[in-house]
N, C-alpha and C positions, 0 to 999 in steps of 0.2 A: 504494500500500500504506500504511495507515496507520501513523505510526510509534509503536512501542514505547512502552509506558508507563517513565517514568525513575523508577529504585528509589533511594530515599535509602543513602547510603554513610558510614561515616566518612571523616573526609580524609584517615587511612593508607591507610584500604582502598581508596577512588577512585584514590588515587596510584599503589598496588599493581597495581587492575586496567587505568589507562591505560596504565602502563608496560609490563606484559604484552601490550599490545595492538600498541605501537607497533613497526614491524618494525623486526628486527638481520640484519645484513650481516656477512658473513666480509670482510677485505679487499681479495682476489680479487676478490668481485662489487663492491664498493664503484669499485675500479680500475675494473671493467667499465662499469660505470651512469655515473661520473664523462667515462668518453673519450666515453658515447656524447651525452653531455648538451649539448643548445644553450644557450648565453646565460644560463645558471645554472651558477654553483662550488657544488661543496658540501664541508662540513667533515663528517669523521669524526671522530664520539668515541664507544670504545669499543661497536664496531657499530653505530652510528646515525648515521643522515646527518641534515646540516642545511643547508637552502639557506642560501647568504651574499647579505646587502642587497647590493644594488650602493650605493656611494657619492656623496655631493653634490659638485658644482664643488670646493670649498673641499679635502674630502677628495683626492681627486684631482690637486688643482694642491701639496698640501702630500706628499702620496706622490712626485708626479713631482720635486718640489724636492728632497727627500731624494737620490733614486735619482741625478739631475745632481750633485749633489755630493758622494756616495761616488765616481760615477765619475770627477770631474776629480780629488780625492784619488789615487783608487786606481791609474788610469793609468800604466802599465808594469810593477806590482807581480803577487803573484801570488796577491790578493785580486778580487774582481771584484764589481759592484753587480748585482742582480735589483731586476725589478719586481714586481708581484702575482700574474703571471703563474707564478711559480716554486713548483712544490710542494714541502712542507718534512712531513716522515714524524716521526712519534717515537713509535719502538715501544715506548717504555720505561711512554709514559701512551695508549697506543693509541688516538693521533689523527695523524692527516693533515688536515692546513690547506693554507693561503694566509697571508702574509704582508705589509703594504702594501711593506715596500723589504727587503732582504736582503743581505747581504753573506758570500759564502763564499771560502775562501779554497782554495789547494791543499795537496794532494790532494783533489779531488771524492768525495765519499761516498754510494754510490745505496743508497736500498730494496734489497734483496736480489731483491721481488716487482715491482718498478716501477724503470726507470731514469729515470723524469721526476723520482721525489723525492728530494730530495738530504737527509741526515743530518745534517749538517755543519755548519749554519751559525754563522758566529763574531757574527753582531750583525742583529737582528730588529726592525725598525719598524711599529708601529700605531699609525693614527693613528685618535685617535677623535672620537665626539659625543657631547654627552650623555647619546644613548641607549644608545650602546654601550662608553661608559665604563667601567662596570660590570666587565660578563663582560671585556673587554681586558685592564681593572686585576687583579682576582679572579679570574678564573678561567684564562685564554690566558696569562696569565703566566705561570699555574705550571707549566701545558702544556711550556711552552718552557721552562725550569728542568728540563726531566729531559733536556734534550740536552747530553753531556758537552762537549762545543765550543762552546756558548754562552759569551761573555763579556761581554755586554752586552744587553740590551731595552731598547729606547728607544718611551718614549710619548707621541703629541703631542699635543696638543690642537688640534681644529678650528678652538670657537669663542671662544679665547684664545690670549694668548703663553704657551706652557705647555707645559715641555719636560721629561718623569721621563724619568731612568734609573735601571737595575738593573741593579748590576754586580756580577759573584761575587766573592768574596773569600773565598777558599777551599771552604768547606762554606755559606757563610752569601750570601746577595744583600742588598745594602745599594742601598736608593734614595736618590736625590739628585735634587731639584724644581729648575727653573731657570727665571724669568719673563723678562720685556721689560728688552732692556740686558744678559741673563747669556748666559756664553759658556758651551756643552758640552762635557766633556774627554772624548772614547770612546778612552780609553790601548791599547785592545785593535787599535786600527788609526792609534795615533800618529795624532788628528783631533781639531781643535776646529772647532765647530759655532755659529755665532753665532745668536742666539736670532732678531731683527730681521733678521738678512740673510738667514735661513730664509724667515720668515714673507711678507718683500718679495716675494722670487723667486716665491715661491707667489700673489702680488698680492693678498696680505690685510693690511690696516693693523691 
C-alpha cells in the first residue's frame, strides 16, 4: 500500500496530534502488560509506558556495589536493601518505576492495586550515563520527591567519581555533589559512603 502523503504541521500541532496518538493505560492494565512482559521493564508515567534500556557493565557493577553495602550496613536492622528488581509506585505523580538500589525500611507499604510495589521507600539510587543523566537529574527526581518517606536520592555517576545527593529538609531538597577522596553522609540510615571504596568494589578506577 502506498504510504500516505505527510501534511506539514506546526510543532504545537504535531506535538498535539502525536501525543493523541500515543496509547494510555489505566494502571490495572499497565500491572497486566508489565507481569506479562519478557526481558523488558517498563516505566509508567501518567498512563504511558516506557520501555527501560537495560544497562552497561559499569552501571550494573556500580548498582550491585551500592545494594552490598546498604546490606552489610543495614544487617539486623529493620531497614533492608533492594535491587532493581523492586517496584516503587507513586501515586501522588502517577508513575511506577524501577529503581537501581533501594532501601525500605518497616513497616512495608504496598500499592493498594499491586502488592509487588512498595510506597515506602526511605532512600532511592540511580545511577546514570551521560545519556540518561538528564531525565535521572530532571525529571525521576522529582518523581521521587512526591513520596512522603523519601529522605534521600542519591545519584551516581557511571563515567566518573561523582556522587549527588538530595536530601529533604523539611519542604525544600537540598543537593550536595561529592567527587574522588569525599565521603557520603545519608543521616537518614546513620551511613557514610566512601566515594573511592564505592567506585573500587564496582572495579572502576
Amino acid at each position: 500500500m502506498p504510504r500516505a502523503k505527510a501534511v506539514a504541521a506546526e510543532p504545537d500541532t504535531l506535538f498535539q496530534v502525536r501525543a493523541a496518538l500515543r496509547p494510555r493505560y489505566p494502571f490495572s492494565e499497565y500491572l497486566e502488560l508489565e507481569r506479562m512482559s519478557r526481558g523488558v521493564r517498563h516505566e509508567y508515567v501518567a498512563g504511558e509506558m516506557y520501555a527501560m534500556a537495560g544497562g552497561t557493565v559499569a552501571h550494573s557493577a556500580l548498582a550491585s556495589a551500592m545494594v552490598g553495602l546498604f546490606f552489610v550496613h543495614l544487617r539486623g536492622g529493620d531497614c533492608r536493601a533492594h535491587g532493581s528488581d523492586l517496584q516503587i509506585s507513586i501515586r501522588a505523580a502517577e508513575v511506577a518505576t524501577y529503581a537501581d538500589a533501594v532501601v525500605v525500611c518497616d513497616p512495608v507499604e504496598h500499592d493498594p492495586e499491586s502488592p509487588s510495589h512498595v510506597t515506602n521507600p526511605r532512600v532511592v539510587v540511580e545511577v546514570f550515563s551521560p545519556s540518561s543523566e538528564r531525565y535521572d537529574r530532571e525529571q525521576k527526581r522529582l518523581y521521587y520527591q512526591h513520596v512522603d518517606s523519601l529522605e534521600e536520592s542519591v545519584l551516581v555517576a557511571q563515567n566518573r567519581r561523582h556522587v549527588e545527593v538530595w536530601r529533604r529538609q523539611g519542604e525544600a531538597w537540598v543537593p550536595s555533589a561529592h567527587g574522588a577522596s569525599a565521603t557520603v553522609a545519608l543521616p537518614s540510615l546513620d551511613m557514610f559512603v566512601d566515594v573511592d571504596a564505592l567506585y573500587r568494589e564496582a572495579g572502576i578506577d
